[in-house]
C-alpha positions in Angstrom: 92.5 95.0 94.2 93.8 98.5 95.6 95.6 99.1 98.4 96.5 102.4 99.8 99.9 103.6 101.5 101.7 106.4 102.8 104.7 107.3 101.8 106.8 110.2 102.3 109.5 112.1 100.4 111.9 113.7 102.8 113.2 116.3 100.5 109.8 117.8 99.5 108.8 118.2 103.0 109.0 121.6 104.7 112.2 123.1 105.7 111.2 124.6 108.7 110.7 122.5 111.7 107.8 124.3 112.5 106.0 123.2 109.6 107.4 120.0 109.7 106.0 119.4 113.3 102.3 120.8 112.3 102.8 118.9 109.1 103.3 115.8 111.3 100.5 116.7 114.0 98.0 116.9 110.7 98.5 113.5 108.9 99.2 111.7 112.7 95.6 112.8 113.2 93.9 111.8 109.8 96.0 108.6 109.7 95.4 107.8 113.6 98.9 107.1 114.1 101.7 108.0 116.7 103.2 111.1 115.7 106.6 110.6 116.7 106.1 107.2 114.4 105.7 109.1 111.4 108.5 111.7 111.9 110.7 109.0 112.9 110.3 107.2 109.7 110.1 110.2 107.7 113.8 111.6 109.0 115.4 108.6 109.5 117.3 108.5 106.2 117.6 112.4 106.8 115.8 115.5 104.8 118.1 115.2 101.7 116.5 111.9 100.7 114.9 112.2 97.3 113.0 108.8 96.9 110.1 107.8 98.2 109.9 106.0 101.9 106.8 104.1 102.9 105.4 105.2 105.9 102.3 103.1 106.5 101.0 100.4 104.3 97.4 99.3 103.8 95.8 102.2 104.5 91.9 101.7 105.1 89.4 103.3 102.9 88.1 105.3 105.0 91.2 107.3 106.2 92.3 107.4 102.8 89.7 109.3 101.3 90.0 111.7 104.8 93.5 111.9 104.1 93.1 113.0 100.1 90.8 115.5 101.3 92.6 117.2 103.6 94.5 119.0 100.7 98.1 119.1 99.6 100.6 117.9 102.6 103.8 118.8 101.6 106.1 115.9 100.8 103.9 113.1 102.0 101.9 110.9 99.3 99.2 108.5 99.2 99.8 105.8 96.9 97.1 103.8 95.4 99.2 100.4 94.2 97.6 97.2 93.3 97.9 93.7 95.2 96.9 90.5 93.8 93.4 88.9 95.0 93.8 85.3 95.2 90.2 83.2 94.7 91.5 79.7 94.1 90.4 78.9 97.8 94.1 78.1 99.0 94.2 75.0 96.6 97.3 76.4 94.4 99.0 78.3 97.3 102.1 76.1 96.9 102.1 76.7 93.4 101.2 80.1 92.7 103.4 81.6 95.7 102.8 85.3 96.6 103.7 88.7 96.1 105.0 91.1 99.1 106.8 94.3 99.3 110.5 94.7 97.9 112.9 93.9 100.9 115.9 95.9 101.3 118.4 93.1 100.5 116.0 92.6 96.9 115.6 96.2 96.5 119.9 96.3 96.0 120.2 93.3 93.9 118.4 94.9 91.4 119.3 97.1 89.2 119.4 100.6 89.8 116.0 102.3 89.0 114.1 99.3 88.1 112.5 98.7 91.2 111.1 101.4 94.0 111.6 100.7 97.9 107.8 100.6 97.7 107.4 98.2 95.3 105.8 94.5 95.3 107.7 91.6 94.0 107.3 88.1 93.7 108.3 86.1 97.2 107.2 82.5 95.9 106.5 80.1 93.6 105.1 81.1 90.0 104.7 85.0 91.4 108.2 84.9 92.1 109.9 82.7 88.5 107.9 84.9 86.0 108.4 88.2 88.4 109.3 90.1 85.4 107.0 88.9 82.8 104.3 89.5 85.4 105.2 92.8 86.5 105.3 95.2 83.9 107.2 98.4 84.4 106.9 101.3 86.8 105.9 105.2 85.1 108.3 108.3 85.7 108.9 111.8 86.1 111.0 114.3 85.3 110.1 116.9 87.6 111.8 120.7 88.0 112.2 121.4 91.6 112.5 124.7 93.3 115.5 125.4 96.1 113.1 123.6 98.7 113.6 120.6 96.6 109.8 121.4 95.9 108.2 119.9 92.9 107.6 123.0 90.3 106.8 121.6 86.5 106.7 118.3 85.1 109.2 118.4 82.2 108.8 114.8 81.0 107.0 111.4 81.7 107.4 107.5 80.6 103.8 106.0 81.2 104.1 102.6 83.2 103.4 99.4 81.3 101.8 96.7 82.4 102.8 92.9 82.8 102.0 89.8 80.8 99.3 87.6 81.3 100.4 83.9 82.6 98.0 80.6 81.9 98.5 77.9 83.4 97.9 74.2 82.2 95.9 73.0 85.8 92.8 72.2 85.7 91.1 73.8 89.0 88.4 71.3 89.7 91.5 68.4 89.4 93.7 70.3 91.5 90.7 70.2 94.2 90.6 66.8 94.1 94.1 66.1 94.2 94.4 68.7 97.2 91.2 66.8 99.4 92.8 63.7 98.6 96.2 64.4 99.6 94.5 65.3 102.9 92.8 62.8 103.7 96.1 60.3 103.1 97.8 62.3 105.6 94.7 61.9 108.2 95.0 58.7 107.6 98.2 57.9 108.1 99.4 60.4 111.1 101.9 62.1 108.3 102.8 65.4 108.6 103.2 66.2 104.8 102.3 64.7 101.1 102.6 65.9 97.8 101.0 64.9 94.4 101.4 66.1 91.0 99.0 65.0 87.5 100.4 64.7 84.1 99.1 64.6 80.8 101.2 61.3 79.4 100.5 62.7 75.9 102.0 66.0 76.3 103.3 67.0 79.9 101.1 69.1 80.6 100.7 69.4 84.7 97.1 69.5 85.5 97.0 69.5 88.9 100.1 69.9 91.2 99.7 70.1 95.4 102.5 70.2 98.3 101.1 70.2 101.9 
C-alpha cells in the first residue's frame, strides 16, 4: 500500500537564508510540524549534501495531497514508496518477519549506490533472507544541475525494476490451527513460549510453521 514521506535534498534547497526560512515556514504549515524540526533535519548534514534525507515518514493523505498542491518547494520532495500490507491475521508473523526503513549501520554495509537512506529493507524472517530477490532495484537519474545545485535537464534514466514473487509451501488454514493450538498448550500449562512446525514426510515441504 502507499505511504507518503518527506524528504529533503539539502543542495537543491535555496541558497539564501531568507528563502530557506520562508521555504521552511511554508511546508511547517502544510505538514503541521515544528519548524525548527524540519530545518534542523534538513541542515544537519549541511547544504552541500546531494542525497536525499527523510524528513517525516508516513505522511497522511490528507496533507499529502495539500502538500503536492502547494506547487514546487525547492529541494524538498514528497515520496510516494510502497510498504507491505500484511493480511495473514498475525498467524505467520514469526515467519514472514517484516520490512522497516534502512538503518544507518545497514545503509553502510551495503554497497555503495544500491540502497537509499530512505529505503525499506528486510528486518526479519523471510522479508529479511530473500531481501534481494524481493526487492527489486531502485530507478535513477542523471540530472544537469545549475550553480545552485538546481536540477536543470534530465540527461539520462535507468527505470526501477521490481522484485520476485516468493510462494511459500504453508498451508494458511493449517498454520491457524497450529497457531490456536499452540496457544492453548501454553494456557494450559502456565508456559511462557511454544513452538510447532508441520512437515510433509513425502517431500519436506513445511506446511505450517509457528513460534510464540
Amino acid at each position: 500500500q502507499p505511504s507518503f514521506d518527506l524528504t529533503v535534498t539539502p543542495s537543491q534547497l535555496p541558497s539564501n537564508k531568507d528563502e530557506r526560512v520562508a521555504l521552511y515556514a511554508q511546508a511547517a504549515n502544510i505538514l503541521d510540524i515544528p519548524v525548527n524540526e524540519l530545518q534542523s533535519k534538513a541542515e544537519e548534514k549541511g547544504l552541500s549534501y546531494s542525497q536525499p534525507l527523510l524528513v517525516i515518514s508516513k505522511v497522511n493523505r490528507e496533507k499529502a495531497l495539500a502538500f503536492d498542491s502547494a506547487g514546487e518547494l525547492a529541494g524538498l520532495n514528497l515520496e510516494v514508496n510502497t510498504v507491505r500490507l500484511y493480511q495473514d491475521g498475525g498467524s505467520l508473523g514469526s515467519l514472514l518477519g517484516y520490512t522497516g526503513r534502512i538503518s544507518a549501520e545497514e545503509y553502510a554495509a551495503r554497497p555503495a549506490g544500491s540502497y537509499q537512506q530512505t529505503d525499506y529493507i528486510g528486518k526479519n524472517g523471510l522479508e529479511r533472507e530473500y531481501e534481494q530477490q524481493l526487492r527489486g532495484s531502485n530507478g535513477s537519474e542523471q540530472t544537469e544541475v545549475d550553480v545552485a545545485q538546481r536540477p536543470v535537464k534530465v540527461l539520462a534514466s535507468k527505470p526501477s525494476v521490481a522484485g520476485q514473487n516468493l510462494t511459500l509451501t504453508i498451508d494458511k488454514e493449517l498454520q491457524d490451527q497450529l497457531v490456536g493450538n499452540i496457544q492453548k498448550q501454553l494456557e494450559a500449562s502456565g508456559s511462557g513460549k511454544g513452538a510447532g512446525v508441520v512437515l510433509n514426510p513425502k517431500t519436506g515441504e513445511i506446511l505450517a510453521m509457528a513460534s510464540l
